[in-house]
N, C-alpha and C positions, 0 to 999 in steps of 0.2 A: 265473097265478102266474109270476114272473120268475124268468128262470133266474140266479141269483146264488151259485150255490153253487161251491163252491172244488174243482177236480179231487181226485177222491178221496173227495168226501164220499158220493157216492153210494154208495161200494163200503165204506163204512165204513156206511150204514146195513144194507147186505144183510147185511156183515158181522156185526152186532149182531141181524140177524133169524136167521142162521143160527146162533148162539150159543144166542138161545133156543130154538131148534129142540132143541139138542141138554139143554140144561139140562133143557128137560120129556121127553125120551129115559130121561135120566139119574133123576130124584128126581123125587116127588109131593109139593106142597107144602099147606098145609090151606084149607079154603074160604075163606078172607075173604083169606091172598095171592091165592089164584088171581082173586077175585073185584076186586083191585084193582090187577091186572095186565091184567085183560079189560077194566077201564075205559081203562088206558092205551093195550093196542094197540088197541082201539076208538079215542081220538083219534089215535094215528098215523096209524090206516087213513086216517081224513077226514082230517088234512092231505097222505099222501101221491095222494093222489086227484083232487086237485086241478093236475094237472100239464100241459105241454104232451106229447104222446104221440111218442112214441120210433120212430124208423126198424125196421123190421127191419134182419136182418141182409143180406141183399139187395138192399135197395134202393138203390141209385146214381143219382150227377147225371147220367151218362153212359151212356146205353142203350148203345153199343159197346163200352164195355169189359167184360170179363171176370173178375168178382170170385169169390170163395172167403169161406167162412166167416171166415179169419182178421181179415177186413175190419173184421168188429165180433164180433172173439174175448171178448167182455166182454159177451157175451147169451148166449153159447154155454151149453149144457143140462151140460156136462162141467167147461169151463173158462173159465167167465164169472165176472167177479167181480162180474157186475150181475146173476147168473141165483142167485137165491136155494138150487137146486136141486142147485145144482151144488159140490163138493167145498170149491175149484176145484183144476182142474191147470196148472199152469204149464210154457208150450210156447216148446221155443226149436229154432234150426235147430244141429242138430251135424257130426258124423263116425264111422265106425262104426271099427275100429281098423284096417279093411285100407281104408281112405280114403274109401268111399261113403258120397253124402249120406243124410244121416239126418235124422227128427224127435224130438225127446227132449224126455220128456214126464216133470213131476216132481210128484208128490200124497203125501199122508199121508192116511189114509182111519181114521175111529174107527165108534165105535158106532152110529154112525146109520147108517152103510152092510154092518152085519154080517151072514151069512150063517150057516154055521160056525162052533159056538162059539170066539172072539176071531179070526175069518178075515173074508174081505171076500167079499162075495156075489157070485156069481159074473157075475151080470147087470148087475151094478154096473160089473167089470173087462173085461165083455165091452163094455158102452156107452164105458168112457175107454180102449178099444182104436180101436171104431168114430169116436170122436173125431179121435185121432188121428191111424189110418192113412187117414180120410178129409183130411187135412190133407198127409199124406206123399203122395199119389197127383200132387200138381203139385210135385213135390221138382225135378220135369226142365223147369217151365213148360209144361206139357201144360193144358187145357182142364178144368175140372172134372168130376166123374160123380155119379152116386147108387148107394149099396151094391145089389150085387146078392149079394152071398153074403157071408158071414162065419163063422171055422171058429175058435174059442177050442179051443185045448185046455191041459188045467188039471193040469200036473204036480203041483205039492203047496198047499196051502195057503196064499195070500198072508194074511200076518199085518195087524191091521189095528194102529194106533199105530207103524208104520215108515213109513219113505223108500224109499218104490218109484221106479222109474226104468221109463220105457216107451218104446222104441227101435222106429221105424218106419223101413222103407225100400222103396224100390221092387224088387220081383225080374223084373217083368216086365211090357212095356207096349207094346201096341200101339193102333193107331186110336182102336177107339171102346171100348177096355177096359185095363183096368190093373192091374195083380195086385202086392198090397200085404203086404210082411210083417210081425211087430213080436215082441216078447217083452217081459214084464214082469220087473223084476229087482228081487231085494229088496237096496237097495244098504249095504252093507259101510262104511261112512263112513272106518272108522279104515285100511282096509286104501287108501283113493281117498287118504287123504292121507299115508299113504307113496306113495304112487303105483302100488301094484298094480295090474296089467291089471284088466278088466274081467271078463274069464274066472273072475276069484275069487268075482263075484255070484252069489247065487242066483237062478235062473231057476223061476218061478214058472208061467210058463206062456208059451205061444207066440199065435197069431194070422195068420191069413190072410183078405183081404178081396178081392174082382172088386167091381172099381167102372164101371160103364156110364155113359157118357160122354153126357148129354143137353142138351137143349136145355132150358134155367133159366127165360130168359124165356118159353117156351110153358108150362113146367110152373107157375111162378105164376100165369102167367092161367087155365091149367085147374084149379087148384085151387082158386082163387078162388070157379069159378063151376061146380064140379064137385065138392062132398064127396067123389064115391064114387072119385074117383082112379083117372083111367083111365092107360091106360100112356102114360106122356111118349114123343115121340119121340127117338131119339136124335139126337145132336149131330150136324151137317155135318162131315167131318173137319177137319182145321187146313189152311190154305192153306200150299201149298209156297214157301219163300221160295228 
């Protein structure tokens, strides 16, 4: 199949899968729609099946360099808009208000990620945490790692049908580990556009991650040829310039 499709069309179809996703969350409709809806995504499935197969997100032209999930943020499980699975969240680089780099991270989360009656599951908040302060961990151009610990703690209820805000930053980072913090904030829209501090959000919950700093290219070839996942070694340190 040739690739002739116009940017965006692809994330408009996931888009259209994730709708139905939620549409049958939402109402039960009676046998003969459902029945001729199952004929349709049946022909979907076969024409979308038919394709040339998509990189990971890892993969590179350049065995030396050093990439990060952002690379191909658009397969990512949190905030892909090609990963059906995912929300998605929208990640951009900011400032925290006493001036340190941050990652801010913006979602709206409904009924298909519910928990707590009309709240967001907490597994849910814990994964678009792990997202990411796994993102915020090269905030200083440090080397990548893999989660070793992750600590959500869950002040009140994040409400699900709002604008949450997720603020990532580095607190502390050495060699071959990195200690990442974040907070979810249920954001205030009317009080941001009078210009109120930040300090007016409700804070929903906190987040601390240790990210161990490994070698990428060893861990995909042992995973490759190793389901059971042995422990990667970790990363050479960064050369001194």
């Amino acid at each position: 199949m040739s690739d002739e499709s116009r940017p965006g069309d692809d994330e408009l179809v996931v888009a259209r899968l994730r709708e139905i996703g939620r549409q049958v969350h939402a109402g039960q409709v009676d046998a003969e729609s459902r029945t001729r809806a199952l004929g349709h995504l049946d022909e979907a499935l076969r024409l979308l099946s038919d394709g040339t197969p998509r990189r990971r997100w890892q993969t590179v032209d350049d065995p030396a360099r050093t990439e990060t999930r952002a690379r191909d943020r658009g397969l990512s499980t949190f905030s892909g808009a090609l990963n059906v699975v995912a929300p998605p969240m929208s990640i951009r680089a900011g400032e925290l208000p006493d001036g340190r780099r941050a990652l801010i991270g913006r979602v709206r989360l409904g009924r298909l990620h519910e928990g707590p009656p009309r709240s967001v599951h907490g597994g849910v908040l814990a994964g678009l945490f792990d997202e990411l302060l796994g993102g915020g961990q090269r905030l200083n151009g440090g080397p990548p790692g893999m989660t070793g610990r992750l600590t959500v703690r869950y002040r009140r209820p994040t409400p699900l049908d709002a604008d949450l805000e997720l603020r990532v930053w580095i607190h502390d980072e050495r060699t071959r580990r990195v200690v990442v913090r974040g907070e979810c904030a249920l954001v205030d829209e009317a009080s941001a556009r009078r210009g109120s501090p930040r300090g007016k959000d409700t804070i929903t919950a906190h987040a601390e991650a240790i990210f161990m700093r490994v070698d990428f290219a060893r861990l995909d070839d042992m995973m490759r040829d190793r389901p059971d996942g042995e422990t990667p070694a970790t990363a050479p340190p960064p050369e001194r310039r």
